[in-house]
C-alpha positions as CSV (number, residue, x, y, z in Angstrom):
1,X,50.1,167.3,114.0
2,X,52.0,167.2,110.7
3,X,54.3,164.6,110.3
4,X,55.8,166.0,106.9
5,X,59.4,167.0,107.0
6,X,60.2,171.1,107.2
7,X,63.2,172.5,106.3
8,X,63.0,176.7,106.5
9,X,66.1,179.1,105.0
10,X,65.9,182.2,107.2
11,X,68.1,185.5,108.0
12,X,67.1,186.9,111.8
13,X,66.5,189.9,110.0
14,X,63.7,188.8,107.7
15,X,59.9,189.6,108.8
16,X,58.7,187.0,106.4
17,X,60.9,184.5,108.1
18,X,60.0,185.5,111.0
19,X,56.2,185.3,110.2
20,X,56.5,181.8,108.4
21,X,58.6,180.4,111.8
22,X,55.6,182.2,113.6
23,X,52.6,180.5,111.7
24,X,54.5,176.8,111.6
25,X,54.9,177.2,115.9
26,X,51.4,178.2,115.6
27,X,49.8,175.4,114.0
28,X,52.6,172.9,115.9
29,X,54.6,171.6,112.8
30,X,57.8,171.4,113.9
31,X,60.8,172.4,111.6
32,X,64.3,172.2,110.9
33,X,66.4,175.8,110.9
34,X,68.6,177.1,108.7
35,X,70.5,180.5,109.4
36,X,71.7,181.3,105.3
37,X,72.9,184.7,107.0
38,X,76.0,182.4,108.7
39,X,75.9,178.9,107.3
40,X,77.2,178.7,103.5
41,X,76.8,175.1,103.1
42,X,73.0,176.2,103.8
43,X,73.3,179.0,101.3
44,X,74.4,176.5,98.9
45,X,72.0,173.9,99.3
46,X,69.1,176.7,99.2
47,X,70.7,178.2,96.2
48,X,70.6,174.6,94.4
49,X,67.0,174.0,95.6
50,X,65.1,177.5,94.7
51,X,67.7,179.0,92.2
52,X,67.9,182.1,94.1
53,X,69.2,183.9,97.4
54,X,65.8,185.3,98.6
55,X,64.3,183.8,102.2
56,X,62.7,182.3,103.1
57,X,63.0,178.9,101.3
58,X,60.5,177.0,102.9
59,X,60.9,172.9,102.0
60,X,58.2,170.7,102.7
61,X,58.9,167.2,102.1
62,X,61.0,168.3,99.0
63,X,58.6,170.7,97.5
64,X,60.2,174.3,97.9
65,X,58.4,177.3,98.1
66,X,60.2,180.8,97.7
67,X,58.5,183.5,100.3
68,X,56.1,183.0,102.7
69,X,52.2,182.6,101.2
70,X,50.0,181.2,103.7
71,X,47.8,179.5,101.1
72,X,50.6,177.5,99.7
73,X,51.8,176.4,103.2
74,X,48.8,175.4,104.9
75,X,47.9,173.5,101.6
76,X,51.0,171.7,101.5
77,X,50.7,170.8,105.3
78,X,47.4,169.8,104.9
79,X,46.3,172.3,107.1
């Protein structure tokens, strides 16, 4: 189990979000949700942190990544 803090950006329409929500239940990290799609303040703060409006903005104890590459994630959460 992953104790590293995980922030995800998402749209409910997004197949990648949906994937990277898919993979982090999978491998039991748990994560903190936010819906861009209906919370500006969210928007923003994603915005700020990957300079760009694409999802999902995936935040693992404050490194971002932009998109959902396996490789990069399981890396980052030691996996």
């Amino acid at each position: 189990m992953s104790n590293k803090k995980v922030k995800i950006y998402s749209t409910p329409a997004c197949i990648y979000c949906k994937m990277a929500k898919d993979f982090l239940k999978r491998n039991n990290i748990e994560y903190e949700e936010h819906n861009v799609a209906e919370d500006s303040a969210a928007r923003e703060e994603m915005e700020k942190k990957s300079h760009q409006l694409g999802v999902p903005v995936i935040e693992i104890d404050g490194e971002v990544f932009v998109g959902f590459n396996r490789g990069d994630i399981q890396q980052a959460l030691g996996l």
